[in-house]
PyMOL CGO cylinders between C-alpha atoms (Angstrom):
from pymol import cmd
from pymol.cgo import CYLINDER

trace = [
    CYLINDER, 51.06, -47.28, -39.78, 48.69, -49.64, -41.63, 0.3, 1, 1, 1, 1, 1, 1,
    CYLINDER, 48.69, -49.64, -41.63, 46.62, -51.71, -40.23, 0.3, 1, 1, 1, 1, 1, 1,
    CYLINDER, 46.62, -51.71, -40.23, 44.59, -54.70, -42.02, 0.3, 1, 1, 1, 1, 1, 1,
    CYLINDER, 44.59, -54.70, -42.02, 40.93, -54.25, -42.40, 0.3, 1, 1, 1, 1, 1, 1,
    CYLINDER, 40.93, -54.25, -42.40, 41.37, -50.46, -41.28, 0.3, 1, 1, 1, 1, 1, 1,
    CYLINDER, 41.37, -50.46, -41.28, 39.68, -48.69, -44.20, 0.3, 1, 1, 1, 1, 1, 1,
    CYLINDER, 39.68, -48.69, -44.20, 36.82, -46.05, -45.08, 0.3, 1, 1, 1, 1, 1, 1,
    CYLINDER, 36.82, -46.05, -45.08, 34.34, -48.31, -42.92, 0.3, 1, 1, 1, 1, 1, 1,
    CYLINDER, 34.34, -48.31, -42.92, 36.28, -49.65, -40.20, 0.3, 1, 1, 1, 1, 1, 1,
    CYLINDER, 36.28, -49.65, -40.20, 37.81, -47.71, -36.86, 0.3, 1, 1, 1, 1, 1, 1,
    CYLINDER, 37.81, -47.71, -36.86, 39.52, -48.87, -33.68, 0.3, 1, 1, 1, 1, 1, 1,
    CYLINDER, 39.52, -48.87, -33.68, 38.54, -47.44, -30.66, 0.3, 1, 1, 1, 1, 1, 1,
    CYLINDER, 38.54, -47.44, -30.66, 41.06, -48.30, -27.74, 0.3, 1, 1, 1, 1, 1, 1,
    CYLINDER, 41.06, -48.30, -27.74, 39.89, -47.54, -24.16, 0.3, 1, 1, 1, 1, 1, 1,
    CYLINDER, 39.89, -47.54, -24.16, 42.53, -47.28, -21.00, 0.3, 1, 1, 1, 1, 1, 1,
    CYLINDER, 42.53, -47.28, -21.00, 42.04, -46.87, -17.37, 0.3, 1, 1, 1, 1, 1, 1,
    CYLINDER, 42.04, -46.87, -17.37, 44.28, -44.93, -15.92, 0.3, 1, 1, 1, 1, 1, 1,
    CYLINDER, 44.28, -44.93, -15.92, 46.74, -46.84, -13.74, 0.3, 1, 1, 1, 1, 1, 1,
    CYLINDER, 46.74, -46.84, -13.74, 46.88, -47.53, -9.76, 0.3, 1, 1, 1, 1, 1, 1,
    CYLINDER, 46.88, -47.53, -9.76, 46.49, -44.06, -8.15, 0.3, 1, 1, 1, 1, 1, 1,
    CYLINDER, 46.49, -44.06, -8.15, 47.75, -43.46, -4.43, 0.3, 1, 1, 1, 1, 1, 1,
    CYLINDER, 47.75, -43.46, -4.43, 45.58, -42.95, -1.54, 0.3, 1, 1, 1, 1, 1, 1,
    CYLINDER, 45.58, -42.95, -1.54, 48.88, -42.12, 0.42, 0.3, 1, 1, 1, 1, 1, 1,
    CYLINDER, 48.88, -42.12, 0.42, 47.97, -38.39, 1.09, 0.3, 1, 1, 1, 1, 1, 1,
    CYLINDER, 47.97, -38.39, 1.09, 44.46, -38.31, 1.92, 0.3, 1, 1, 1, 1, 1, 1,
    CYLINDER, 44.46, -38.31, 1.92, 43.88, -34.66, 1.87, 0.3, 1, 1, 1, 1, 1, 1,
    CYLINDER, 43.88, -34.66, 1.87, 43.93, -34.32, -1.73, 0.3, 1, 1, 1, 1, 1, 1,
    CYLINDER, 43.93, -34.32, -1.73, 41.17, -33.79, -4.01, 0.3, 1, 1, 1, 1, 1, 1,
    CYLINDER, 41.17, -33.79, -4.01, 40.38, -36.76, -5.89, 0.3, 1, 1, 1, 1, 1, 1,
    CYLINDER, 40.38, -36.76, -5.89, 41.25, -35.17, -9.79, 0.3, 1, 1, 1, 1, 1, 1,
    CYLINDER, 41.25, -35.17, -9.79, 44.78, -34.35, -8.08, 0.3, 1, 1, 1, 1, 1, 1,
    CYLINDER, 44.78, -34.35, -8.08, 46.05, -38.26, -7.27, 0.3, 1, 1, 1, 1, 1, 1,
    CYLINDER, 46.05, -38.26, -7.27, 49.33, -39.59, -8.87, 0.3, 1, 1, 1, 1, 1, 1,
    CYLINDER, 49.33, -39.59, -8.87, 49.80, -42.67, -9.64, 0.3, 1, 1, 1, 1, 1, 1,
    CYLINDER, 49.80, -42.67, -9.64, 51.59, -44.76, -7.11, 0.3, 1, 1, 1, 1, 1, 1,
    CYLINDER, 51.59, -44.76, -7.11, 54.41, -47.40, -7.89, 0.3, 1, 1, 1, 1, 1, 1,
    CYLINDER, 54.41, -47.40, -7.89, 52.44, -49.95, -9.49, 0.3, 1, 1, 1, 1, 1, 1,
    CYLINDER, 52.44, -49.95, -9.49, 50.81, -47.57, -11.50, 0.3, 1, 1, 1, 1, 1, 1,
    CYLINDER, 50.81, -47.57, -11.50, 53.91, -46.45, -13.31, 0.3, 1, 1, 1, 1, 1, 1,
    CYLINDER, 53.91, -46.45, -13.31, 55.15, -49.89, -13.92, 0.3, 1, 1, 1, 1, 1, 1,
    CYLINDER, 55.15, -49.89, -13.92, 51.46, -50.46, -15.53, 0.3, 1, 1, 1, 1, 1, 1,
    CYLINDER, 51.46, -50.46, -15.53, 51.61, -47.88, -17.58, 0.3, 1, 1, 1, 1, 1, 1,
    CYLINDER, 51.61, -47.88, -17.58, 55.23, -48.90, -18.76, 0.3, 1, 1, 1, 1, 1, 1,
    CYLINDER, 55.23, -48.90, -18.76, 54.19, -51.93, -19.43, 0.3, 1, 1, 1, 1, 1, 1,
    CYLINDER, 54.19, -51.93, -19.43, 51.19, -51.28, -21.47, 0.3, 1, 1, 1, 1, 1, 1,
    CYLINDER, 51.19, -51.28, -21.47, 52.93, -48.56, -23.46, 0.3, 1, 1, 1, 1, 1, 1,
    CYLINDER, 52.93, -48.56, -23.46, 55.41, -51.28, -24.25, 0.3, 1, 1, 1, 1, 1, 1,
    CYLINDER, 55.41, -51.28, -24.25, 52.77, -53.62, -25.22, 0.3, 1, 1, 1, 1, 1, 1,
    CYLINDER, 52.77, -53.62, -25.22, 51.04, -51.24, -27.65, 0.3, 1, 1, 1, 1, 1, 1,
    CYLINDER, 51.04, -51.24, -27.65, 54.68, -50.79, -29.27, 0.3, 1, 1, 1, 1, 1, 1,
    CYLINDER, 54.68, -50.79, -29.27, 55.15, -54.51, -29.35, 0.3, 1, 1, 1, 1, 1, 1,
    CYLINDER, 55.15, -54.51, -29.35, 51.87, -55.35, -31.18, 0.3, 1, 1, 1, 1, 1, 1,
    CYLINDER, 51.87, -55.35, -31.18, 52.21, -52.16, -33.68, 0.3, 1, 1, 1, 1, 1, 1,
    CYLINDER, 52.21, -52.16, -33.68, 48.78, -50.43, -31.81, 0.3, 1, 1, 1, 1, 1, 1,
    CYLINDER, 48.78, -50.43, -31.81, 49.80, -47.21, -31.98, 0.3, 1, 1, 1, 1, 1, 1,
    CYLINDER, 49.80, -47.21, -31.98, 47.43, -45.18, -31.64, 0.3, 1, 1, 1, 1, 1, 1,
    CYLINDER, 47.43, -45.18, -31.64, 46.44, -41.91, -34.27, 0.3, 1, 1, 1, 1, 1, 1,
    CYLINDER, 46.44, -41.91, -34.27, 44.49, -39.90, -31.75, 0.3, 1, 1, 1, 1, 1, 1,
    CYLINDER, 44.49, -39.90, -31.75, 44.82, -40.11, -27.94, 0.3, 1, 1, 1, 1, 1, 1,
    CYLINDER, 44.82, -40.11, -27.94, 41.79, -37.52, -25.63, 0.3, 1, 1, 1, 1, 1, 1,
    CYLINDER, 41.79, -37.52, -25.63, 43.14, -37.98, -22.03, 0.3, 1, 1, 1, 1, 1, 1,
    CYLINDER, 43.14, -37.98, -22.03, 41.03, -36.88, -18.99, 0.3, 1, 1, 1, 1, 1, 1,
    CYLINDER, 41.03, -36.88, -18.99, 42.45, -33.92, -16.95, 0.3, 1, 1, 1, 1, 1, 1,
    CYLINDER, 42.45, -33.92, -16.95, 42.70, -35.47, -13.59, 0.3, 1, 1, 1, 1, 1, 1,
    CYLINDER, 42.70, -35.47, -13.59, 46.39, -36.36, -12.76, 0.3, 1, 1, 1, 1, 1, 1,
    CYLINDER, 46.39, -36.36, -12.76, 46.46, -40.21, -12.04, 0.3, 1, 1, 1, 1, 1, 1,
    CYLINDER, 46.46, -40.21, -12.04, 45.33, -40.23, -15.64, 0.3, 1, 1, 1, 1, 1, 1,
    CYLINDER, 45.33, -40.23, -15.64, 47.18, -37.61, -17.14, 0.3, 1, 1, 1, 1, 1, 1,
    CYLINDER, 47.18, -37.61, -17.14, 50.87, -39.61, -16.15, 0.3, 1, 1, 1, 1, 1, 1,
    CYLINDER, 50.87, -39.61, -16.15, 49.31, -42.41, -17.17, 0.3, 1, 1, 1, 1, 1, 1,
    CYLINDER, 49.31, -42.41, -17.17, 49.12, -41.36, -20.56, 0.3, 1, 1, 1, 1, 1, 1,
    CYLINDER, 49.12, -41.36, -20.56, 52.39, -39.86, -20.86, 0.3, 1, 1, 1, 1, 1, 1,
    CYLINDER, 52.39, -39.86, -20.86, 53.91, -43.09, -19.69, 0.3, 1, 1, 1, 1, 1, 1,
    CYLINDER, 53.91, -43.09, -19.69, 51.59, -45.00, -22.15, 0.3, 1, 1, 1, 1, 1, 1,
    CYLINDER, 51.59, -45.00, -22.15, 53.15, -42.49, -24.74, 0.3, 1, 1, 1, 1, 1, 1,
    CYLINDER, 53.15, -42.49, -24.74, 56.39, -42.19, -24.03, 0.3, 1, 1, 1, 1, 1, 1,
    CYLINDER, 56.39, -42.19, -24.03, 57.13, -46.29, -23.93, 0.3, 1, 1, 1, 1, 1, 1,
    CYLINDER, 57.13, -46.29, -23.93, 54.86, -46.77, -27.01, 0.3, 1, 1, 1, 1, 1, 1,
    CYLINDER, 54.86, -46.77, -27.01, 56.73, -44.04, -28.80, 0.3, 1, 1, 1, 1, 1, 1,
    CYLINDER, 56.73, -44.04, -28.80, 53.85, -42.16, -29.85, 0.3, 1, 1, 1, 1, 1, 1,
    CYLINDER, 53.85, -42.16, -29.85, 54.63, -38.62, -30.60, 0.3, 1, 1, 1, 1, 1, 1,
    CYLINDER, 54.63, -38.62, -30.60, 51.40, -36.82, -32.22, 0.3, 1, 1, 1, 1, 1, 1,
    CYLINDER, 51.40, -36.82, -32.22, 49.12, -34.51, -29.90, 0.3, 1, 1, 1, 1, 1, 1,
    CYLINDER, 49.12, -34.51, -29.90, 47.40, -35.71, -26.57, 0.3, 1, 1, 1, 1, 1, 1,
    CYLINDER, 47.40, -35.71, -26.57, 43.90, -33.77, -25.88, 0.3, 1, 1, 1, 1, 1, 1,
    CYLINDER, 43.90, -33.77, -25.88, 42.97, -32.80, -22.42, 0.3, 1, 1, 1, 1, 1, 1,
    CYLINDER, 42.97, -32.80, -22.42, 39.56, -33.61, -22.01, 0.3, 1, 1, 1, 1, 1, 1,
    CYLINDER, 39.56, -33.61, -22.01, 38.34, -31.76, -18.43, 0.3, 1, 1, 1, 1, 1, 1,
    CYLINDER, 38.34, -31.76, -18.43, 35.01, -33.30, -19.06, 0.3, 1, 1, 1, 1, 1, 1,
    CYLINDER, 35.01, -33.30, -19.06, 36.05, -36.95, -18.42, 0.3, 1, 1, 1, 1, 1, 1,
    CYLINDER, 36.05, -36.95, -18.42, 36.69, -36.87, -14.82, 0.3, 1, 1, 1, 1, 1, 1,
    CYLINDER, 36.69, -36.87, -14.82, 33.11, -37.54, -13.24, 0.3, 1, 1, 1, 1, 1, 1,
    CYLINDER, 33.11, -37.54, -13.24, 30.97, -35.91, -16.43, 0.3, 1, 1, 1, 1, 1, 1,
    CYLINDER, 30.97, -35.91, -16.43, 29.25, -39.22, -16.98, 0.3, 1, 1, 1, 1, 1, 1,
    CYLINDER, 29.25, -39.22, -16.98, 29.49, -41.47, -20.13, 0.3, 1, 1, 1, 1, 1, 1,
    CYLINDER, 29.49, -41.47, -20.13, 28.77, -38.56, -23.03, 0.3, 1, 1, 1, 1, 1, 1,
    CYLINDER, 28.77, -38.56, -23.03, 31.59, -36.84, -22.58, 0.3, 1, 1, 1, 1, 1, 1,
    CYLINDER, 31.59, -36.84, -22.58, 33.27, -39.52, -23.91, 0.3, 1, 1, 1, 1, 1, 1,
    CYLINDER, 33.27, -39.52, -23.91, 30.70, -40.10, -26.66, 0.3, 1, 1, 1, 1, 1, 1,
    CYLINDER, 30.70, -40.10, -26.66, 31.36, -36.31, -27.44, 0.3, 1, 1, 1, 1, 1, 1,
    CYLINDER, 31.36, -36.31, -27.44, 35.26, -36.63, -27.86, 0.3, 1, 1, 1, 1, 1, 1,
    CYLINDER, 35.26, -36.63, -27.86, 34.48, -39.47, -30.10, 0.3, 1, 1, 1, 1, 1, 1,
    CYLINDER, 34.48, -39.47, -30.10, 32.07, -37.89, -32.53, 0.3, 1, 1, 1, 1, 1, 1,
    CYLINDER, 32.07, -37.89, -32.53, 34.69, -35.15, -32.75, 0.3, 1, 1, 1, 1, 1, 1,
    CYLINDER, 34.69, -35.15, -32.75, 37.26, -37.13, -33.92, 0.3, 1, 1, 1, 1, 1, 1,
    CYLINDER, 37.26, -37.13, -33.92, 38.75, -36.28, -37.29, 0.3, 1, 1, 1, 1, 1, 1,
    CYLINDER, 38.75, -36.28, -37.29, 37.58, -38.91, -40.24, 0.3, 1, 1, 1, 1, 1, 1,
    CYLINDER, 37.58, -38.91, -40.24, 41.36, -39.82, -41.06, 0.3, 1, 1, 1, 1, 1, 1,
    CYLINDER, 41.36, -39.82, -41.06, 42.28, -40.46, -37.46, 0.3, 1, 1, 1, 1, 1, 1,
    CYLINDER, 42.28, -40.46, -37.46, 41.37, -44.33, -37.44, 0.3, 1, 1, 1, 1, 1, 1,
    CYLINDER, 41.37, -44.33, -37.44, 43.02, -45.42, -34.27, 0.3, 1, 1, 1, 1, 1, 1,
    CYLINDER, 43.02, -45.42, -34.27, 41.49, -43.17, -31.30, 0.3, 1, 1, 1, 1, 1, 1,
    CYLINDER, 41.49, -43.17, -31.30, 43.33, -43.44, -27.75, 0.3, 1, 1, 1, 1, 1, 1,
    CYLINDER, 43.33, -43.44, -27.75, 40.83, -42.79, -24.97, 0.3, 1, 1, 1, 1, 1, 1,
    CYLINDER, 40.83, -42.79, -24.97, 42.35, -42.87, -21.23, 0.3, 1, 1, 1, 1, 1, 1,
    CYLINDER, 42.35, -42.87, -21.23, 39.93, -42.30, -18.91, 0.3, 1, 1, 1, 1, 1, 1,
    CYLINDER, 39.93, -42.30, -18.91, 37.87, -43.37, -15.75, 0.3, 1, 1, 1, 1, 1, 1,
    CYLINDER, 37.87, -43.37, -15.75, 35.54, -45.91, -14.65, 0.3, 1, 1, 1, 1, 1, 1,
    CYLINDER, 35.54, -45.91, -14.65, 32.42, -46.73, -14.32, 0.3, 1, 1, 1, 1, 1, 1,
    CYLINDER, 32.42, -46.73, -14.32, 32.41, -44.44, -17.25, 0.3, 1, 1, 1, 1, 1, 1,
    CYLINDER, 32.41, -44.44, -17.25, 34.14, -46.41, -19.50, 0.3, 1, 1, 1, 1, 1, 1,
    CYLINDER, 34.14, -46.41, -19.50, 33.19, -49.84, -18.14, 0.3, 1, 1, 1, 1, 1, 1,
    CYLINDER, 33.19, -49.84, -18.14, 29.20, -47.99, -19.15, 0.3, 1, 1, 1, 1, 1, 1,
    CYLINDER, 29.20, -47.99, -19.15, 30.68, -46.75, -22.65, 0.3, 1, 1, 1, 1, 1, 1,
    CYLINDER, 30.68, -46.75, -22.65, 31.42, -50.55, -23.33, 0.3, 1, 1, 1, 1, 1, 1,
    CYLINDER, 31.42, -50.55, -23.33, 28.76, -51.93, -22.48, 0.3, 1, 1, 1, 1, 1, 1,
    CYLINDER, 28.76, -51.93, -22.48, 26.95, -48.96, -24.48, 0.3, 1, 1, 1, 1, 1, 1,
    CYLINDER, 26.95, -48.96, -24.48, 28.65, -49.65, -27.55, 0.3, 1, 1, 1, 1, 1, 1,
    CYLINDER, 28.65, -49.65, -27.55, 29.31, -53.56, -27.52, 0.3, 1, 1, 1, 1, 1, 1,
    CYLINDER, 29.31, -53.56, -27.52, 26.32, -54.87, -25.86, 0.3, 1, 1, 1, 1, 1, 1,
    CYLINDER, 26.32, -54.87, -25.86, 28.74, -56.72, -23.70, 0.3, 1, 1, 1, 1, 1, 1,
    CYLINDER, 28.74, -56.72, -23.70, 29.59, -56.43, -19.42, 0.3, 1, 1, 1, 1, 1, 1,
    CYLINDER, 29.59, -56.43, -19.42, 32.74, -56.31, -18.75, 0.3, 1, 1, 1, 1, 1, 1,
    CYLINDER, 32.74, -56.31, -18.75, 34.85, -55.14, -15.56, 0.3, 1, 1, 1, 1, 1, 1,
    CYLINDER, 34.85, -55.14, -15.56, 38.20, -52.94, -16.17, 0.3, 1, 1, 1, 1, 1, 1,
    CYLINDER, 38.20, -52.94, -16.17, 40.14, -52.97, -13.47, 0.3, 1, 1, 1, 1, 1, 1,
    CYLINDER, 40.14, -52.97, -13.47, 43.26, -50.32, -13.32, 0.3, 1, 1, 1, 1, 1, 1,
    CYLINDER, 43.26, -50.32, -13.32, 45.52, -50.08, -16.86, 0.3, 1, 1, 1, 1, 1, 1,
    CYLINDER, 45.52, -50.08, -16.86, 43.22, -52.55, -18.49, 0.3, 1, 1, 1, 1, 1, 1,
    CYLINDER, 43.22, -52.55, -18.49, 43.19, -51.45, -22.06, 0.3, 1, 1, 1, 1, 1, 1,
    CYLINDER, 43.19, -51.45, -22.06, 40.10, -52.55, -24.33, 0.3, 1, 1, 1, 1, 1, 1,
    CYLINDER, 40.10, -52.55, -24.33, 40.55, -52.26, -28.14, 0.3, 1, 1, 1, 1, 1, 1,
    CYLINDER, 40.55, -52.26, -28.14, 36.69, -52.32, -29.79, 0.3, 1, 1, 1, 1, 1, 1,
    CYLINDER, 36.69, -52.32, -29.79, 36.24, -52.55, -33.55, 0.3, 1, 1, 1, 1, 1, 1,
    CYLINDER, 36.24, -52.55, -33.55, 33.91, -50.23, -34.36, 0.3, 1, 1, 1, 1, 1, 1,
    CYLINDER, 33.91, -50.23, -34.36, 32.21, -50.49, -38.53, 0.3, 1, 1, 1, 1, 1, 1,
    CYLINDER, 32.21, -50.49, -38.53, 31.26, -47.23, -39.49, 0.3, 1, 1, 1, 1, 1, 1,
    CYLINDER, 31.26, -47.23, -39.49, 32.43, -44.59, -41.67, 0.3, 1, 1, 1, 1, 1, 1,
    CYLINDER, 32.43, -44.59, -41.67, 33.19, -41.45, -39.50, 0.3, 1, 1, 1, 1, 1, 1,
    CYLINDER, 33.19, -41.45, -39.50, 33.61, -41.49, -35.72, 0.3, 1, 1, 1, 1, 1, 1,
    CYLINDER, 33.61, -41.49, -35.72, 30.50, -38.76, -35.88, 0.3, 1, 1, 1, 1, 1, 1,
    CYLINDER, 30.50, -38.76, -35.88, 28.22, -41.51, -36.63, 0.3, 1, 1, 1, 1, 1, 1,
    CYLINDER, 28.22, -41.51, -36.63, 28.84, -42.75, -33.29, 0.3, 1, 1, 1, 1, 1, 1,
    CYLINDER, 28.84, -42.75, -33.29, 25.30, -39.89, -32.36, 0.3, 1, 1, 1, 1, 1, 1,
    CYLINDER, 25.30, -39.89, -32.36, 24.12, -40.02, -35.34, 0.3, 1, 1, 1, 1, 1, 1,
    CYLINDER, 24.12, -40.02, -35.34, 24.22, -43.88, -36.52, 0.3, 1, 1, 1, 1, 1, 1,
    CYLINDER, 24.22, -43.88, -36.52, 23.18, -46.04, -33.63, 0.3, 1, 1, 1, 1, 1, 1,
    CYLINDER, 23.18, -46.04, -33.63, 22.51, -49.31, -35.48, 0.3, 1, 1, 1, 1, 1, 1,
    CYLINDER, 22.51, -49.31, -35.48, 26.44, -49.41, -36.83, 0.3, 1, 1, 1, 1, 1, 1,
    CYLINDER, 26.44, -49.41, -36.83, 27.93, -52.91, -35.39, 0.3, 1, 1, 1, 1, 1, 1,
    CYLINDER, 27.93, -52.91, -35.39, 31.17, -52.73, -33.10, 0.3, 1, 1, 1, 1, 1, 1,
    CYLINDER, 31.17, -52.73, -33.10, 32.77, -55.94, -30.94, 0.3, 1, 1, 1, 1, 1, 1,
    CYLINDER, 32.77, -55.94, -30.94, 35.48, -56.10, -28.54, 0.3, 1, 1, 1, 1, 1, 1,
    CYLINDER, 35.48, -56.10, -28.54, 38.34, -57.45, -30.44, 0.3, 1, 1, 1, 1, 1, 1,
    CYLINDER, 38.34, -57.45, -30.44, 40.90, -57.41, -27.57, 0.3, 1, 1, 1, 1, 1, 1,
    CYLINDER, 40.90, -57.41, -27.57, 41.67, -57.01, -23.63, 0.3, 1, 1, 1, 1, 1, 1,
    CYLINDER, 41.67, -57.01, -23.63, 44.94, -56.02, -22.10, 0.3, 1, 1, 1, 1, 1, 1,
    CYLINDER, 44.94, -56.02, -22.10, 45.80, -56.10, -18.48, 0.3, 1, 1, 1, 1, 1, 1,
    CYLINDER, 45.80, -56.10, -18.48, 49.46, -55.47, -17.48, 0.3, 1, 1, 1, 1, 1, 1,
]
cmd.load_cgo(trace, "trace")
């Protein structure tokens, strides 16, 4: 997988949230809701879409709660991405460092890094890194260049340049 203007300077953050959830059995604890219908088809979708494009991810960090979980084995399975999937249990309602964290811990030859994850966490982690608003509503994927040399320097660095480059909604 090679992609053009990846190199030693140059990484490619993608950010998902996870698919519709279902409200239909109220009693459950919100890190324990599955996706409903439209959720699944989402996630198809976008997996397909990733496969279509050639964005396959490297790295994928997934929070723990289920809705998001499926969602990223859907995402996986249609994109035909076969390497490792972290479970992060930090993502689900830790605030917007947790996700910084499982960034800066991201090998140096893993240029592609998969997050799936929750809002308004990740709508905050854009805005964070790209100086720009923007709303993600369910299975909205957001790829953001990012033009430094090792996903560490995302603590570390914090005058490195990064821009959206892409928004998917299924």
């Amino acid at each position: 997988m090679h992609v053009k203007g990846v190199g030693q300077n140059y990484r490619v953050l993608l950010l998902l949230r996870h698919a519709k959830s279902s409200w239909k059995n109220k009693e459950l604890d919100d890190h324990d809701r599955p996706l409903n219908k439209r959720g699944k088809r989402d996630a198809i979708k976008m997996g397909k879409y990733l496969k279509k494009i050639n964005m396959i991810p490297n790295a994928i960090v997934t929070s723990s709660a289920l809705r998001t979980v499926e969602t990223t084995s859907l995402v996986c399975r249609h994109c035909d991405y076969d390497g490792p999937v972290e479970v992060n249990f930090t993502f689900h309602k830790s605030g917007v460092y947790s996700y910084i964290r499982a960034i800066s811990q991201t090998p140096v030859d893993r240029t592609r890094l998969f997050l799936i994850g929750h809002n308004p966490e990740l709508e905050e982690l854009v805005e964070m890194l790209t100086h720009s608003s923007l709303k993600m509503s369910t299975c909205t994927l957001v790829q953001i260049n990012m033009y430094i040399p090792n996903w560490s320097n995302i603590i570390s660095q914090n005058d490195f340049r990064s821009e959206i480059m892409n928004i998917w909604k299924p």
